[in-house]
N, C-alpha and C positions, 0 to 999 in steps of 0.2 A: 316622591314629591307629594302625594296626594297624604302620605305618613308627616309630613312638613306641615301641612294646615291642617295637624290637627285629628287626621280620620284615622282611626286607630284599626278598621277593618280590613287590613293589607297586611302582604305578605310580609313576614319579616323572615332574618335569617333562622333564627330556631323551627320556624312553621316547615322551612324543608331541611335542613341538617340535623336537627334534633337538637335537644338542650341538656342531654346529662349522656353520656360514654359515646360521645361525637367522634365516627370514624375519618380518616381521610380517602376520598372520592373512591379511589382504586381500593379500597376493601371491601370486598363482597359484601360486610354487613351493613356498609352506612347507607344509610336513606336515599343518596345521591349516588351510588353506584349505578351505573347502565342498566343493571337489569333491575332498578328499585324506582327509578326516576319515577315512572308512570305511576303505579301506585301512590308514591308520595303527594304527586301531584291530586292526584282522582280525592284526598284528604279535604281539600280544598274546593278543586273543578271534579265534580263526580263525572263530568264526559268527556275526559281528558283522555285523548288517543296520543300516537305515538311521537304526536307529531312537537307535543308540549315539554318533551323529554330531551329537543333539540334547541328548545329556546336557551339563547344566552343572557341569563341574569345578570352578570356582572361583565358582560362586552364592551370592549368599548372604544371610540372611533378611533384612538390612536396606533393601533396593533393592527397591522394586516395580516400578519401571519398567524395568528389565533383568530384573527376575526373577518375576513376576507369581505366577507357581501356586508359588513358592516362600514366596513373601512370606505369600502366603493360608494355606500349610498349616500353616507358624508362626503365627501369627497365631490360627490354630483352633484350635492344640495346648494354646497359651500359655492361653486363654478358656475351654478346657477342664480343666484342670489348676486355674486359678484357683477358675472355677465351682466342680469338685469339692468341692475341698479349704475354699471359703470357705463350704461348705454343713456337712458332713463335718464339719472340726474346728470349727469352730462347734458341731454339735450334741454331739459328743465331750465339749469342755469343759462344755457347760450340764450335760449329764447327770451326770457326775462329780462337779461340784457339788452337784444336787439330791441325789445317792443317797449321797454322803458326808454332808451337812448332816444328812440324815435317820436314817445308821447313827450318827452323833454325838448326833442326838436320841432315838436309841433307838424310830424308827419302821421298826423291821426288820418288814418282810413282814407289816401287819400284818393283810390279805384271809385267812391263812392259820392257820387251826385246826388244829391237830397231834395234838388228838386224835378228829377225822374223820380217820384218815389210817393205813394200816394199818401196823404197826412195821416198819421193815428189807426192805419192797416198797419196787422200783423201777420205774421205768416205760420201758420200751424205745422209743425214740425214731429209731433210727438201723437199718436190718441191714447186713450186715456187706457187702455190694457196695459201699453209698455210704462206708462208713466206708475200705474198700480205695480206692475213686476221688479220697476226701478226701486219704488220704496221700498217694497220688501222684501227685494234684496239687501238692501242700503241696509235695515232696522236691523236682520237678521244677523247679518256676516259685522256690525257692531256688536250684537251680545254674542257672536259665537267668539268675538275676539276676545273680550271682557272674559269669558270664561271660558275660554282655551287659554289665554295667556298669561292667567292666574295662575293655573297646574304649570304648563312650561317655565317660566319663572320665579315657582312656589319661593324662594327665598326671598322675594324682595319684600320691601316692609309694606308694598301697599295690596299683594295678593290675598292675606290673610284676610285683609281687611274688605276685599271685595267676596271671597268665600263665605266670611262669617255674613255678609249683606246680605245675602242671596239665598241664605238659610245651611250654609255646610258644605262641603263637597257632595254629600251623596245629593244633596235636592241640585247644586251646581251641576253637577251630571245632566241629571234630568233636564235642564234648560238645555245646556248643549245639545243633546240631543233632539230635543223640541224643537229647536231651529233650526239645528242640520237638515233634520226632515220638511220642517217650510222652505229650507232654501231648495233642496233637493225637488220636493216636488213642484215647487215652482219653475225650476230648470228643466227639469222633463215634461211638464204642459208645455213651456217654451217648444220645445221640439218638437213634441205632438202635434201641436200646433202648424210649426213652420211644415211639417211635413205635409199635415192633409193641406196644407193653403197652396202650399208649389207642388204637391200629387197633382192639382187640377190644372196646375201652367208648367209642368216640368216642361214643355217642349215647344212654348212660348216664353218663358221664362229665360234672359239675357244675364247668363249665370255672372260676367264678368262686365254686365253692363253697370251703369253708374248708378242704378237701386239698388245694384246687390253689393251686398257686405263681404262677397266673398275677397280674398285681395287678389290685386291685377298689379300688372307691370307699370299703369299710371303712381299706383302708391311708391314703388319704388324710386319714380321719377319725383314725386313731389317730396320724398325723403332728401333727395339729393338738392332738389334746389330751396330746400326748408334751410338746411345748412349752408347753403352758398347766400342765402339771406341774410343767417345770424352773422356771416362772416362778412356781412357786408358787400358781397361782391354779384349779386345779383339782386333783385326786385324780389318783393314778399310776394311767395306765389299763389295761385287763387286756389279754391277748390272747389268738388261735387258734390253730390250731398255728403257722402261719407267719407274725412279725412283718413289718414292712415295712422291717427294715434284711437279713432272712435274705434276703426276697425280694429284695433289690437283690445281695445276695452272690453268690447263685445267676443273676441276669442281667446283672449284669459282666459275666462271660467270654466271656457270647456278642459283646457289642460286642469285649469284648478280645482274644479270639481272633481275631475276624474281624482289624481292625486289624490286630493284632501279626503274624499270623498270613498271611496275604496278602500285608503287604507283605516278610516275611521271605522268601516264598516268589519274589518278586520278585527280590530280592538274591541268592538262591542261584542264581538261574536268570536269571542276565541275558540270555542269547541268547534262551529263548522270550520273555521278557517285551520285549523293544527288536523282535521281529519282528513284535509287535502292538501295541506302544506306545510313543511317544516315548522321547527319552534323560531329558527333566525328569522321570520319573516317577520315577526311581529317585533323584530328591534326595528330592521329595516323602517316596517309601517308608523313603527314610533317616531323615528327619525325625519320620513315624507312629510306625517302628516305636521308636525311640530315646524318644520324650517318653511316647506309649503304656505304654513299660514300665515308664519313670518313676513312670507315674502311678500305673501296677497297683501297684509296687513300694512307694512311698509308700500307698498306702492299705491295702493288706493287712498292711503292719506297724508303723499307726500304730492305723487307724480297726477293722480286724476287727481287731487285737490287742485293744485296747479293749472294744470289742463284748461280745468269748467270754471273752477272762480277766484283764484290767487293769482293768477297770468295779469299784467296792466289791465289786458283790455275789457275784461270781465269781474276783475276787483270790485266788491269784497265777496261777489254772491252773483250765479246766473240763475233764474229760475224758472227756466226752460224744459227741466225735467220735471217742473210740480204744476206748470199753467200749461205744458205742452206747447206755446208758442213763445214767440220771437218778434222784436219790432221788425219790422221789415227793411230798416235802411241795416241793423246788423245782422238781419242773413243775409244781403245783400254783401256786406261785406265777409262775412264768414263763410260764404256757398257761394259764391262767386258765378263759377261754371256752373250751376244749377240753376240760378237766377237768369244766367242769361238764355240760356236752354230754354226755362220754362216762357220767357218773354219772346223767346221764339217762335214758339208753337204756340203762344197764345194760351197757354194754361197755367197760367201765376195766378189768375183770377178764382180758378177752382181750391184754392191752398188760403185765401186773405180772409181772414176775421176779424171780428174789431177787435181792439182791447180786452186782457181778460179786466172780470170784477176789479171792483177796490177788495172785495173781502177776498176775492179767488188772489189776489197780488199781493197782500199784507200778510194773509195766512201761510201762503209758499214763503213768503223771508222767514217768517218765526218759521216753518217747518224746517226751512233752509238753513238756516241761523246755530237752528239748536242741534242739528246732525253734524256739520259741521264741529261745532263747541265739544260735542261727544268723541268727535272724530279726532282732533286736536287732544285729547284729555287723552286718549287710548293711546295714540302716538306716541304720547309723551311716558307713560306707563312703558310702553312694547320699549322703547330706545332706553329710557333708564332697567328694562331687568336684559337688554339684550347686551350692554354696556359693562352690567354687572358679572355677567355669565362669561362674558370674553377675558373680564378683568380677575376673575375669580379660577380663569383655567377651567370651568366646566361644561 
């Protein structure tokens, strides 16, 4: 693929069979016989162990009987991606429907009394660590998609065009990896983080109370009656602070890091990786890391698009992850059980701010605006070369 836009510094087939008295595999003397592989390879990989001699170059997902842990890993990717997405936009569509049906019947929010509710307070939801990790996540996992899904769909006509942008494949590399690495280390400060902050309250700490993210069997229940709402047949239910589509947002990454993230590390580093694992491993990690991103890719700019600001209720734009806060009549109505909890005990009052800025609220849309517009642009890239690939048999 990376021989498609252009970079001429890849393997072709002469570089390992030879190009003039070309034997076939099973004869001792050709380049590709079992006991020649390593060698041939070391031409190339001067730290090429045994393990590069098992890679399958021309493997490929439809053959399980030559190609077993290839076949399976496709096969995983494809059942995973399905699953998601038939789960996902399934609930995407229902909800859309219900919460349009009902801003057409004029049943806007209507749990919510506006005058319990103090004028022009907001309710701070976010501080400003997570709100910095949001964006850089957001910026990141945009250019790793831009130039990740340039090489995975190297044929389409707008790849080249985003390679040549970006100075080439080999300087595209370089990016990709310059983000991987900001998103990576941003994701393990995350954890560093959570861990010294709950070291000091693990045993205070109400692992399945209603601050923690971890999921409980309430999230279950408000699955159930989320869809007996679409369906019409029960009441739109309320929630705590953290619904069970944020909880799924916030434990993504850790599957998709891992994944994405491992096997990328795989690819960059093929000599450690082939001196402790097979050569098939590095199809396999081609495979992960490729449909993996796919799937991130497709979901963060279809389903959390959705979610945070294409849903009625939040159309065109929420921008609660750039000001950190919320009016308060709609956390009131989007936290429902939190609202009333904190009114309870009397601590709503430690949470109200006033309004953010005009410039802190003007600059969050254009920041907002234009992440989005980029998000929208990618999407539309990822669907037309993934459209292509399905249509093309490869």
């Amino acid at each position: 693929k990376i021989n498609t836009l252009g970079y001429a510094h890849t393997a072709k087939c002469f570089d390992c069979h030879g190009s003039h008295g070309i034997q076939r595999v099973a004869d001792p003397k050709s380049s590709m016989h079992p006991t020649n592989r390593v060698e041939t390879c070391r031409k190339c990989h001067q730290d090429a162990t045994q393990g590069f001699a098992t890679f399958e170059p021309h493997g490929t997902t439809s053959d399980f009987s030559r190609y077993p842990y290839i076949w399976i890993a496709s096969k995983f990717m494809i059942g995973l991606l399905a699953g998601t997405f038939a789960f996902f936009w399934t609930h995407t569509a229902l909800w859309f429907y219900r919460e349009y049906k009902e801003r057409q019947e004029r049943k806007m929010r209507p749990q919510v009394k506006t005058d319990e509710l103090l004028a022009g307070k907001y309710y701070r939801r976010f501080p400003l660590i997570w709100r910095i990790a949001h964006l850089t996540f957001a910026v990141s996992l945009m250019i790793l998609t831009l130039t990740g899904m340039s090489v995975l769909y190297a044929d389409t006509s707008w790849a080249p065009i985003v390679q040549n942008a970006l100075g080439g494949p080999k300087v595209t590399a370089v990016i990709h990896r310059v983000f991987a690495t900001l998103f990576a280390t941003v994701f393990v400060g995350h954890i560093i983080y959570l861990a010294l902050r709950l070291g000091r309250q693990w045993r205070t700490f109400n692992w399945f109370g209603p601050d923690s993210l971890v999921p409980r069997l309430q999230d279950l229940w408000d699955i159930i009656n989320m869809f007996k709402w679409f369906f019409g047949v029960g009441p739109r239910p309320t929630f705590d602070r953290w619904t069970y589509w944020e909880k799924f947002d916030y434990w993504a990454p850790f599957w998709g890091v891992t994944i994405i993230g491992l096997s990328g590390l795989m690819l960059w580093f093929p000599a450690v990786t082939a001196s402790v694992l097979p050569g098939w491993v590095f199809n396999v990690a081609t495979i992960f890391h490729g449909e993996e991103a796919l799937l991130a890719a497709l979901f963060l700019f279809t389903v959390h698009f959705f979610n945070n600001h294409f849903r009625p209720d939040k159309f065109p734009l929420d921008v609660v992850m750039f000001t950190g806060t919320m009016r308060l009549e709609e956390f009131k109505h989007e936290h429902t059980v939190e609202y009333n909890r904190l009114v309870a005990s009397g601590e709503l009052s430690k949470y109200l701010v006033d309004a953010p800025s005009e410039p802190m609220t003007r600059g969050s849309k254009i920041l907002g605006f234009t992440l989005i517009a980029f998000g929208l642009i990618l999407l539309a890239m990822v669907v037309s070369g993934f459209v292509g690939s399905v249509m093309g048999g490869r």
